[in-house]
C-alpha positions as CSV (number, residue, x, y, z in Angstrom):
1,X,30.3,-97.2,-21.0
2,X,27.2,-99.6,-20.8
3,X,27.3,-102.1,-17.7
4,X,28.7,-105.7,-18.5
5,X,25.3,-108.1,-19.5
6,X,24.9,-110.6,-17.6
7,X,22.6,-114.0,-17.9
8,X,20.8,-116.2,-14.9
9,X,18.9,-119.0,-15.9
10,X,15.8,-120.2,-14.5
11,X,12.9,-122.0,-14.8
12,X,9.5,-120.3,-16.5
13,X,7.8,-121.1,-13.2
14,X,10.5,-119.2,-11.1
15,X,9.9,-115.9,-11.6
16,X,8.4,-113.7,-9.2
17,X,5.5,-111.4,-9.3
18,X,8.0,-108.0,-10.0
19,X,9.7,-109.8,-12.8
20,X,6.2,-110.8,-14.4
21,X,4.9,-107.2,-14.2
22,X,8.0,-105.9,-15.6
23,X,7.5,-108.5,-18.3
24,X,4.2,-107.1,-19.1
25,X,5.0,-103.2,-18.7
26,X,7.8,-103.9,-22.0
27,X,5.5,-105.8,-24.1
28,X,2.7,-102.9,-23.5
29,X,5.2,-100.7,-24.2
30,X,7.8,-101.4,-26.5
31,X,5.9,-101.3,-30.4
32,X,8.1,-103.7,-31.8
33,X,6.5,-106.6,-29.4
34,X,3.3,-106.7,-30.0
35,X,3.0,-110.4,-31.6
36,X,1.0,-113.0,-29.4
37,X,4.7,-114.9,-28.8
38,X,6.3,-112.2,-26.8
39,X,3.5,-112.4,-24.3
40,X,4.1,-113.6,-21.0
41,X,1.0,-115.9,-21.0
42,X,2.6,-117.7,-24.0
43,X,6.2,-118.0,-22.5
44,X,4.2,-119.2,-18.6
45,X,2.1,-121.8,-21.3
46,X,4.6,-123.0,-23.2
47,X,7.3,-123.3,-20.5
48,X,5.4,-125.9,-18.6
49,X,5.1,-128.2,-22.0
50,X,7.6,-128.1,-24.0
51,X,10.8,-130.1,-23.6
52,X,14.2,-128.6,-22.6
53,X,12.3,-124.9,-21.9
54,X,13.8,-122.5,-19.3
55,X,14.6,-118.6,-19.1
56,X,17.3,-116.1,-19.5
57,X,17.2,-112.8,-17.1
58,X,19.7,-110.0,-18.2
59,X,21.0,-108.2,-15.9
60,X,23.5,-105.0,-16.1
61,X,24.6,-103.6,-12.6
62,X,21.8,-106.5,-10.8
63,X,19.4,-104.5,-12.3
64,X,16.9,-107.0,-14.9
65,X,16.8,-106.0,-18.2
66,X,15.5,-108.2,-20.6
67,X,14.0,-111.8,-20.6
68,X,14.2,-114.6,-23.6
69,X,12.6,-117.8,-23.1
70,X,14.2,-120.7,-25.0
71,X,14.8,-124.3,-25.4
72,X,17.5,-126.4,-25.5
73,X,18.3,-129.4,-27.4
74,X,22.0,-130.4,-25.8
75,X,23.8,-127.5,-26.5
76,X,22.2,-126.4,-29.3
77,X,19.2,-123.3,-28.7
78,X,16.0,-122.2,-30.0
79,X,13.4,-119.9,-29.0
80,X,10.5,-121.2,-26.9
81,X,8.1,-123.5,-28.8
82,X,10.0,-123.4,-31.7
83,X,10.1,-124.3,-34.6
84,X,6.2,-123.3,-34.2
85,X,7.2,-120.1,-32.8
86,X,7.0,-117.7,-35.8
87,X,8.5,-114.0,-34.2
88,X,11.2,-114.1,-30.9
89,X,13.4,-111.6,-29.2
90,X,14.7,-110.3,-26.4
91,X,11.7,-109.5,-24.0
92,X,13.2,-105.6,-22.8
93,X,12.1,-101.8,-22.5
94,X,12.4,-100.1,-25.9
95,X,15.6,-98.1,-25.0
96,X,17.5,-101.5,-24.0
97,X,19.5,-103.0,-26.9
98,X,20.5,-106.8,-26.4
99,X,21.4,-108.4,-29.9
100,X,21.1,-111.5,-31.2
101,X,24.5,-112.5,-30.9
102,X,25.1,-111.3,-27.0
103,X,22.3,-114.0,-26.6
104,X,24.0,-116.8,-28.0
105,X,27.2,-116.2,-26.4
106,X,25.6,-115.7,-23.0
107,X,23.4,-118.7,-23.4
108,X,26.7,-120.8,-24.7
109,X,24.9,-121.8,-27.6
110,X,27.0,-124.4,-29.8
111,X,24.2,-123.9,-32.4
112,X,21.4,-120.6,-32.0
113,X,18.9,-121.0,-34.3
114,X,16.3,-118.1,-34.9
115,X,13.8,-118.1,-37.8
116,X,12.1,-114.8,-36.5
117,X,14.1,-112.5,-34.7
118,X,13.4,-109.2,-33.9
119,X,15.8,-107.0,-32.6
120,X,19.4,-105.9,-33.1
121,X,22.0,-108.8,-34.6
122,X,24.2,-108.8,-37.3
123,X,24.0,-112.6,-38.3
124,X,21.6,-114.3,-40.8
125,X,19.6,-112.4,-43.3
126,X,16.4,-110.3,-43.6
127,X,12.9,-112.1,-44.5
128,X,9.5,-110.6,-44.8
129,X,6.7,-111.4,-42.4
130,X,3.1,-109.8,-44.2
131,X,-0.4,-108.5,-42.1
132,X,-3.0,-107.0,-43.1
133,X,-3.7,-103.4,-40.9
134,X,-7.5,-103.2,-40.6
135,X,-8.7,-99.2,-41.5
136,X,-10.3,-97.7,-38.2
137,X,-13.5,-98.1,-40.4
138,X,-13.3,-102.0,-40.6
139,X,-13.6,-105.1,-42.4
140,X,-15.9,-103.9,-45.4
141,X,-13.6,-100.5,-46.0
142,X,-10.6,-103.2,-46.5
143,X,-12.6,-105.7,-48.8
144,X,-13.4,-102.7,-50.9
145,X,-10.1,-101.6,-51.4
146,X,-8.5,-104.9,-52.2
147,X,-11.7,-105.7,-54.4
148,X,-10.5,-101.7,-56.1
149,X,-7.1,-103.1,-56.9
150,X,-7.3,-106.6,-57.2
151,X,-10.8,-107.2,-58.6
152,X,-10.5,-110.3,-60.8
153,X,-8.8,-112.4,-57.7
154,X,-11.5,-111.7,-55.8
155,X,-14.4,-111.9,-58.2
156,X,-12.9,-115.4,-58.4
157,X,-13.2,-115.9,-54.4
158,X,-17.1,-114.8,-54.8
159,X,-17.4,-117.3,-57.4
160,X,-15.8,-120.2,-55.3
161,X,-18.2,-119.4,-52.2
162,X,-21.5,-119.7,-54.3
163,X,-19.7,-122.6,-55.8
164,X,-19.3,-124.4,-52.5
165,X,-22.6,-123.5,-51.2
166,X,-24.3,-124.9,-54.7
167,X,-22.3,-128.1,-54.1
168,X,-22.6,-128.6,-50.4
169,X,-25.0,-126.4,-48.7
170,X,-25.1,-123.0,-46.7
171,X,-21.6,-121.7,-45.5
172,X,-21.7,-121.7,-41.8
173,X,-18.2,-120.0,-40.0
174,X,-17.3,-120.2,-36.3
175,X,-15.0,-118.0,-34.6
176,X,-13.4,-118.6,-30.7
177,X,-13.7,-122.4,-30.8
178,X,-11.8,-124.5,-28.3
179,X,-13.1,-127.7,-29.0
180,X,-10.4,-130.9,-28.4
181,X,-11.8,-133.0,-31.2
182,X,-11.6,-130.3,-34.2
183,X,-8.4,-129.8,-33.0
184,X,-7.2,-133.5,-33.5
185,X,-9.0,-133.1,-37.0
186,X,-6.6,-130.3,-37.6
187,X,-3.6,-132.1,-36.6
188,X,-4.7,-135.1,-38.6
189,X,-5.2,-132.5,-41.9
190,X,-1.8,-130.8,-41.5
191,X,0.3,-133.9,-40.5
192,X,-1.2,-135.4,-44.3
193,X,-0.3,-132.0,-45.7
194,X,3.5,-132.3,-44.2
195,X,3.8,-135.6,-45.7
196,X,2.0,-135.1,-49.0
197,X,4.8,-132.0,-49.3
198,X,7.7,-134.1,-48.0
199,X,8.2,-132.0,-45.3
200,X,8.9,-133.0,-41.4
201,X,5.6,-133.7,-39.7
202,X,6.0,-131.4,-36.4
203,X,3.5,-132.9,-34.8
204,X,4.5,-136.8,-34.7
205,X,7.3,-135.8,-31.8
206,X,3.8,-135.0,-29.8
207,X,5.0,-132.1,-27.3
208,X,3.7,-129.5,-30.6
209,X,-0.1,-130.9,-30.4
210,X,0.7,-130.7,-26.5
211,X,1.2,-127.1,-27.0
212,X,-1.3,-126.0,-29.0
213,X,-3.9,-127.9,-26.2
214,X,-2.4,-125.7,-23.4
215,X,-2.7,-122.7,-25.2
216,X,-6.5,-123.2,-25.9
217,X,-7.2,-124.5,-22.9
218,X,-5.5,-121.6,-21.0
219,X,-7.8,-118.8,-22.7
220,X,-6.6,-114.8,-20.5
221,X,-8.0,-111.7,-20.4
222,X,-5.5,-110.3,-23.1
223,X,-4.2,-113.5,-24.5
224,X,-5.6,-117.1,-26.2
225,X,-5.7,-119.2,-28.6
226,X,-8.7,-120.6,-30.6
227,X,-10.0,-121.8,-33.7
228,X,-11.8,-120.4,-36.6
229,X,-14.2,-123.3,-38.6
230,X,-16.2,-123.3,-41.9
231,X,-18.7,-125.6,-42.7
232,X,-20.4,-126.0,-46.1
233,X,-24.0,-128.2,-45.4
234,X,-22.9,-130.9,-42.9
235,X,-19.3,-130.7,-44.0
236,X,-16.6,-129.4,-42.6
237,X,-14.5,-127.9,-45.2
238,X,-11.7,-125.4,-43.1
239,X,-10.0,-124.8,-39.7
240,X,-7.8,-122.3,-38.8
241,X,-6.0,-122.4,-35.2
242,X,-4.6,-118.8,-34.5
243,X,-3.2,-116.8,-31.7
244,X,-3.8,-113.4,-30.4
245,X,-3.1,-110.8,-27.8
246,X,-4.6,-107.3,-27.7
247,X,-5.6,-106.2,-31.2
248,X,-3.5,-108.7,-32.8
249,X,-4.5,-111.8,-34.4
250,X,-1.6,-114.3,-35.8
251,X,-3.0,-116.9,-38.2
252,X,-1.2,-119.8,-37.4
253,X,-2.4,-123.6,-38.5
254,X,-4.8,-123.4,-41.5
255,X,-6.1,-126.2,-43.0
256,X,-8.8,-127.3,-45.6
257,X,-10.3,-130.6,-47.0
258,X,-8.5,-131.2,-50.6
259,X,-10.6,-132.1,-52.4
260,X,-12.5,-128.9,-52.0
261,X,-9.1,-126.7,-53.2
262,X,-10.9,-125.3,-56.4
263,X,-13.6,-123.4,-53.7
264,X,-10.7,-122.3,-51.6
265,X,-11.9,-122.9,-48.6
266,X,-8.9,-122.2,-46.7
267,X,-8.9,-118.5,-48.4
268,X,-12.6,-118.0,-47.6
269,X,-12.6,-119.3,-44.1
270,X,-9.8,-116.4,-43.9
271,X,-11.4,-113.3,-45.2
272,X,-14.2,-114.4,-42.7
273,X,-12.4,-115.0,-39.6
274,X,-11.1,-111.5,-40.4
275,X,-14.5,-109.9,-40.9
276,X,-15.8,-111.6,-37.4
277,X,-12.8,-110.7,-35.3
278,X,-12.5,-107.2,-37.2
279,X,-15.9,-106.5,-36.0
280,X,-14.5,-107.1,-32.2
281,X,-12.4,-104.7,-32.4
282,X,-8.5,-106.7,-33.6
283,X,-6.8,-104.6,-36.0
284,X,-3.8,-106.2,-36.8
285,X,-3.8,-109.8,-38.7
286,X,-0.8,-111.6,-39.1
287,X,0.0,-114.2,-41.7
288,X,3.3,-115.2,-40.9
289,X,6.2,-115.2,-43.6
290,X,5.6,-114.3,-46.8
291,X,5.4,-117.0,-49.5
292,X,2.3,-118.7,-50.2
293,X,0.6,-116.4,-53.3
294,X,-2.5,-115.6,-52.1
295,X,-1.1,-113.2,-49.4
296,X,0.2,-110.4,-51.8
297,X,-3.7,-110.0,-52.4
298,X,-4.4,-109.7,-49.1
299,X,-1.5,-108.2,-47.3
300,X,-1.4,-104.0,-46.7
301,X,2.3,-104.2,-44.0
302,X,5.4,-106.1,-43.7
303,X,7.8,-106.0,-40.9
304,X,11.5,-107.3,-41.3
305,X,12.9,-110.1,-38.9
306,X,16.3,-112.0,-38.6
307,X,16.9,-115.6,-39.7
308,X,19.7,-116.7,-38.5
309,X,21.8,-119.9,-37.1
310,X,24.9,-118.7,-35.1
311,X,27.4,-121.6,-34.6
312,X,30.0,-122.2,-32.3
313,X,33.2,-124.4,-33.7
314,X,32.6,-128.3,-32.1
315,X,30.5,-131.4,-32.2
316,X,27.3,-129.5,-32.7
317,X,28.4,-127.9,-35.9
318,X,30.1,-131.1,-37.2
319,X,26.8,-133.0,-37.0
320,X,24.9,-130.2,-38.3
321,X,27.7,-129.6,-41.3
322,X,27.4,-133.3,-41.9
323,X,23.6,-133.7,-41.7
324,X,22.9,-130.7,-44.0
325,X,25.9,-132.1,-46.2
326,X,24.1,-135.7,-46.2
327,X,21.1,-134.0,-47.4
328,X,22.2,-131.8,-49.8
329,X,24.0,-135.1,-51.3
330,X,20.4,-136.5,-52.2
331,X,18.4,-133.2,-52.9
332,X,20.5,-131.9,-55.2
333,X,22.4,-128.6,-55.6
334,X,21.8,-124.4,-55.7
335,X,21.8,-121.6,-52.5
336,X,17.8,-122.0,-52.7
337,X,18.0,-125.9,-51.6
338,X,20.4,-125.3,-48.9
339,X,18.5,-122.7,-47.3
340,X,15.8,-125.4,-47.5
341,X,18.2,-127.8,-46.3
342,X,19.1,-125.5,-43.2
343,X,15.3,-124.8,-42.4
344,X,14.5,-128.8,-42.3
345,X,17.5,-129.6,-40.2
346,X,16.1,-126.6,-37.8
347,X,12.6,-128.2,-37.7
348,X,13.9,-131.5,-37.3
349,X,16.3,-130.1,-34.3
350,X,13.7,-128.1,-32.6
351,X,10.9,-131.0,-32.9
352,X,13.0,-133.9,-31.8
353,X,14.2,-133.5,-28.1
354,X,16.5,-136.6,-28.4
355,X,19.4,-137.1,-31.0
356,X,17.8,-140.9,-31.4
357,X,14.8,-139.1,-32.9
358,X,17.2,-136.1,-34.9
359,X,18.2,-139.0,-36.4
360,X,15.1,-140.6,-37.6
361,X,13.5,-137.0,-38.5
362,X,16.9,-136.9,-40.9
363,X,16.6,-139.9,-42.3
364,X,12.7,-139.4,-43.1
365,X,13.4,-136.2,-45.1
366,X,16.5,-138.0,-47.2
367,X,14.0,-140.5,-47.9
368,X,11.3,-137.5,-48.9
369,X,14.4,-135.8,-50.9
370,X,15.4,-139.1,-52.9
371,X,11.5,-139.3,-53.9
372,X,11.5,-135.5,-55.2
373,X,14.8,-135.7,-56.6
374,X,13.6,-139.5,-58.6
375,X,10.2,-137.3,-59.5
376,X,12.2,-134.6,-61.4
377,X,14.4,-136.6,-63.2
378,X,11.7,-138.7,-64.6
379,X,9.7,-135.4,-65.2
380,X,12.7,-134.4,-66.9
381,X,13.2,-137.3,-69.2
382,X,9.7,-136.9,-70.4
383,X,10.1,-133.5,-71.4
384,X,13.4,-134.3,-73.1
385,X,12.1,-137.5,-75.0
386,X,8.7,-135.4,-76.1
């Protein structure tokens, strides 16, 4: 009969040197953590930034057996850096089996929220994160393929590069940047993008841009972050901020100019941060959760993670029953809107450190809801009256 699990909580900062190396020895040695997110350099980074951060050490028999690094917002818990975190889990050797709900009942979690887990747990549902495995022969092997079996999509992508070069000028692509000022530029494209979609701006709570700073000003041997640029002429026209660790790159914050969305220079800048980093020897590129179209052209392996939000009966699920409820009320109806519904609500949670600011983030996205719901209904009445 296993040993009875149990939890200490600690700072990042306090653990020792034994419980760092042990920390490294699982994520070199256990396949199933090799994302960026599970590295200790990420957990040491983000713990000293981002609000409400600490660490559970399991223990069976005194002995440590796993590590999770969270976050809490009053009783509720997410992983570390969330919601920008996109994979978490239980930090342990690959025999050791801690599950998803073991953590929120050691953690006392009134709400766990996970969008990413991997590992054991019975809660939530299954979603689809995509990469694209690089062949030992590189970059130009996998463009061949993909060109084989998708030709037109990317004859198209060869017609929007000469396209951009006749408008602007020579295509010019950096790889490894750390500069502060292309990453405010970023920031400033993605927080428009959040608010031209109606979604929650993560970045106007200000601990998020925070964390992206540390991380590329904190560059290790085995671990950074950076940014990927593409300039057309004198303009840029693409950033990308990613993360890696080892041989694996995770594309994290792309954005592009507008205006320029018929060149796709989001895609391009892409398929060439690929090419550069491919030639330096990272195999694995990870696009996050499956959605967006243009993926499915690119994509080669998937790998099935947990979503989940485990809830303890109280005040915590009350005002999350009533927020999502509120919502709901002015979105409109149907499972696909509530899962939406539960996502924002998550994002708004994890962002906002203080229930003062849950409740602003809440009432943005009603507002943002009554404007798409108002939208469709006119949209609607023109079709019907056509």
């Amino acid at each position: 009969m296993p040993d009875t699990l149990k939890v200490e909580i600690i700072r990042t900062e306090a653990l020792d040197a034994a419980g760092i190396a042990l920390w490294r020895e699982w994520t070199a040695t256990n396949p199933t953590l090799t994302s960026p997110y599970f590295r200790w350099d990420y957990a040491e980074i983000a713990g000293r930034v981002c609000p409400g951060a600490a660490l559970a050490v399991f223990r069976r028999d005194g002995r440590i057996v796993g590590f999770f690094p969270f976050q809490r917002r009053g009783r509720a818990v997410q992983p570390l850096g969330a919601p920008m975190n996109d994979y978490h889990g239980v930090i342990a050797s690959a025999e050791e089996v801690i599950t998803l709900e073991e953590v929120a009942r050691l953690l006392k979690a009134s709400r766990f929220s996970v969008a990413g887990w991997i590992g054991a747990g019975e809660a939530g549902c299954a979603r689809q994160t995509v990469q694209v495995v690089m062949p030992d022969s590189g970059y130009d092997a996998w463009y061949a393929e993909r060109r084989a079996t998708y030709g037109k999509y990317f004859k198209d992508k060869e017609r929007a590069r000469r396209s951009l070069e006749a408008e602007l000028g020579p295509i010019r692509v950096e790889r490894a940047l750390r500069d502060p000022d292309m990453l405010d530029r970023l920031i400033e494209l993605k927080a428009a993008q959040y608010r031209r979609s109606g979604l929650h701006d993560i970045f106007a709570c200000g601990w998020t841009r925070d964390l992206l700073q540390a991380l590329m000003a904190n560059p290790r041997a085995d671990f950074g972050a950076s940014m990927a640029a593409m300039h057309a002429g004198d303009k840029l026209v693409a950033v990308e901020f990613s993360l890696y660790a080892g041989r694996h790159y995770h594309f994290w914050f792309p954005v592009y100019e507008p205006a320029l969305a018929r060149c796709s220079p989001g895609i391009l800048l892409s398929m060439d941060t690929m090419r550069l980093a491919a030639a330096e020897g990272f195999r694995v590129f990870d696009f996050g959760f499956e959605g967006e179209t243009y993926k499915k052209y690119f994509v080669n392996a998937r790998q099935t993670v947990r979503e989940a939000i485990v809830v303890r009966p109280g005040p915590v699920q009350a005002l999350g029953d009533l927020t999502a409820a509120a919502l709901s009320r002015v979105g409109g109806k149907g499972e696909a809107l509530r899962t939406s519904l539960r996502r924002r609500w998550s994002t708004i949670e994890a962002c906002e450190p203080t229930a003062a600011g849950q409740v602003r983030g809440a009432a943005v996205a009603a507002r943002a809801l009554a404007r798409k719901a108002t939208a469709a209904k006119k949209t609607t009445a023109r079709v019907a009256h056509a």
